[in-house]
N, C-alpha and C positions, 0 to 999 in steps of 0.2 A: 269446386272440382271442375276441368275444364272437360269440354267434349273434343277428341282428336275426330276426323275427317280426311282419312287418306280421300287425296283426287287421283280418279283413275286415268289420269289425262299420263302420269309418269306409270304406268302397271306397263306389262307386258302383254300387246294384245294380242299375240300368238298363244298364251296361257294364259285368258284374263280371267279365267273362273279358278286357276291354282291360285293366282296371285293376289285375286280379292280373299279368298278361304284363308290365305296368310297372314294378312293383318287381320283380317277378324282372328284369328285364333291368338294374332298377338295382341287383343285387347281392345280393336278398334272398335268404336259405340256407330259411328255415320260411316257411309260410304260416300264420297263427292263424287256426282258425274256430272262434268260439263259438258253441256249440248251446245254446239257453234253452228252460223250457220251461215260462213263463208260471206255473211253481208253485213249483220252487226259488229262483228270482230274479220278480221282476215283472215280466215285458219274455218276449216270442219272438220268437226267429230264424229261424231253417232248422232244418233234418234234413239227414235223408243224402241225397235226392236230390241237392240243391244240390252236397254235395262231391263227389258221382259224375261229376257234372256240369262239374264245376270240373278231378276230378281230369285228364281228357283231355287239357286243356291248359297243364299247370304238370308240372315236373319236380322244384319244391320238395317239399321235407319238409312232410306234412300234419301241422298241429299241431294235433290235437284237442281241447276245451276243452268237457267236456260238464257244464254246467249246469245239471244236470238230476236228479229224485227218481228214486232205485232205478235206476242207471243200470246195471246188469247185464241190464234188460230190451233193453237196443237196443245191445252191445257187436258183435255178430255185424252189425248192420247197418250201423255203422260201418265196421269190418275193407274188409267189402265193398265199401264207398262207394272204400277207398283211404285208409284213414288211415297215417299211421308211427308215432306216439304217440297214446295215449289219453290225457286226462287228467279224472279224474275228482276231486269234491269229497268232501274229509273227512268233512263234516259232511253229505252226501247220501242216506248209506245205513246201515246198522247195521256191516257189517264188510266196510268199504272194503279190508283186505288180499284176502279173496276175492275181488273183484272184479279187482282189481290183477292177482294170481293167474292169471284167467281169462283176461284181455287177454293177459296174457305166451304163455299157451298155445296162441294167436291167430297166435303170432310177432308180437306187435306192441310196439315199446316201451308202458311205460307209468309214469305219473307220478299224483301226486299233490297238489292245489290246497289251500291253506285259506285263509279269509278271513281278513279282519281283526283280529277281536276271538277267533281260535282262537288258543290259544298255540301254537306251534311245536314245543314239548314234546312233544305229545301223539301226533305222528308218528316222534318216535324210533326207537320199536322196529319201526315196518315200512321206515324206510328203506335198510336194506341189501338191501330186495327190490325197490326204484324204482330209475326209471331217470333220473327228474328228479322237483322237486318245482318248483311253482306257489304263489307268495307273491301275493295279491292284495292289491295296492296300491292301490285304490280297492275300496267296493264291489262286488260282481258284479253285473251284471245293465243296465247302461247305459253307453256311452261319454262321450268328453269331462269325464270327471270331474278333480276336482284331486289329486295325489298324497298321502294319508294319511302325512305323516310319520312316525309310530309303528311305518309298516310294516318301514321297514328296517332297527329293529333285529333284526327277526324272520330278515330272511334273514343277516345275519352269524350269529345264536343258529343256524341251520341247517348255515350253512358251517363253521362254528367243528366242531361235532356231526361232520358227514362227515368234516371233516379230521382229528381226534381219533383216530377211529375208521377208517383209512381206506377211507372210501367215496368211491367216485367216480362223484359224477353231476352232472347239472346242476340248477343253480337258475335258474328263470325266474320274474322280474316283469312283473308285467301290471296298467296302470293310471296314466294321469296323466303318462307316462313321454316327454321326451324328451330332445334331445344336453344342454338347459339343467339339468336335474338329474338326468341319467344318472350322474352320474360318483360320487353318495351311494350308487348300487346297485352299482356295481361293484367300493367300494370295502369295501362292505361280504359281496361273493360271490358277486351273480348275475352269470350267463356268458351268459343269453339272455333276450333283449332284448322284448317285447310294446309294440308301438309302434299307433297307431289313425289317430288324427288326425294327429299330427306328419308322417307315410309319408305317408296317401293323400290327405291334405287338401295338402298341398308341391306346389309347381310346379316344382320338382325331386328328387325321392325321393332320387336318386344323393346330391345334396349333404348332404341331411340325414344319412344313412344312414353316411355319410365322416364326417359331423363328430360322429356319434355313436360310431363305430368309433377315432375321436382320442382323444375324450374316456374313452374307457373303457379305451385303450393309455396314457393319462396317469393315470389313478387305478386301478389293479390292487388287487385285496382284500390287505388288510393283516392 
């Protein structure tokens, strides 16, 4: 069963507290909120306020996506805000395991992102200490993009890796992603789902969410 992940990067943030209560009522399990921060990626977001904010009235899994340089300086203000997973970027800081490290000691899960053009290699040797890894399929740093086909062979090279070795966690895609080419990601080993537009731009979240949750009970990683 996969885990869906609306990002609230496509909500409405004139009404973000209607429109997060929306897809949770349509079944959503994670909430994505990516934090930018105008230097790692081109483009900012929020901070912790916002998910403090947020946290009050959602029962969802916060799914943190911090996009952000030397993110070991604002972990503590996360935790705070209410996060359940951290996730921070590979290519962010010099030794993304300590940071990982630090999160976990937080009690908070935590995961690991890399972009596009990072080989998936190169997270090897700290994956038995994650608790999910973050395959970005587009880009970081804007929504609405189109999905980077190259990216999925990186998360089967990931799934292939955990299951070798057995580690169990999740892979989550994020980018470009909806029910119409979900079923490349699943079949290649992501379990949770980073959806944007397709969720909060729908005039029915529920529907989409079902026919993404089909399509990924009909393509299982192989």
């Amino acid at each position: 069963m996969i885990i869906i992940s609306p990002s609230v990067l496509a909500a409405d943030f004139s009404r973000l507290a209607e429109d997060v209560a929306k897809v949770e009522r349509a079944g959503a399990e994670y909430l994505h909120l990516d934090v930018m921060d105008g230097i790692f990626v081109p483009n900012i977001s929020f901070g912790a306020p916002v998910i403090s904010s947020l946290r009050k009235h959602s029962k969802m899994v916060f799914d943190v996506h911090l996009m952000i340089t030397d993110p070991i300086r604002y972990i503590d203000d996360f935790v705070k805000a209410g996060a359940d997973i951290i996730t921070i970027h590979y290519e962010s800081c010099e030794d993304p395991l300590s940071v990982v490290r630090y999160i976990h000691s937080k009690g908070v899960r935590a995961a690991v992102s890399i972009k596009p053009a990072t080989p998936p290699e190169l997270i090897f040797p700290m994956m038995s200490e994650l608790d999910m890894v973050l395959v970005m399929t587009v880009e970081p740093g804007f929504g609405g993009q189109k999905l980077i086909p190259e990216t999925v062979q990186k998360v089967k090279v990931l799934r292939d890796y955990a299951e070798a070795n057995g580690l169990k966690l999740d892979i989550e895609v994020d980018g470009g992603i909806g029910a119409d080419n979900l079923y490349m990601l699943t079949e290649a080993g992501a379990n949770v789902i980073v959806a944007g537009s397709a969720i909060f731009k729908a005039e029915d979240p529920d529907a989409v969410m079902r026919a993404m949750r089909k399509s990924a009970d009909e393509h299982p990683y192989k």
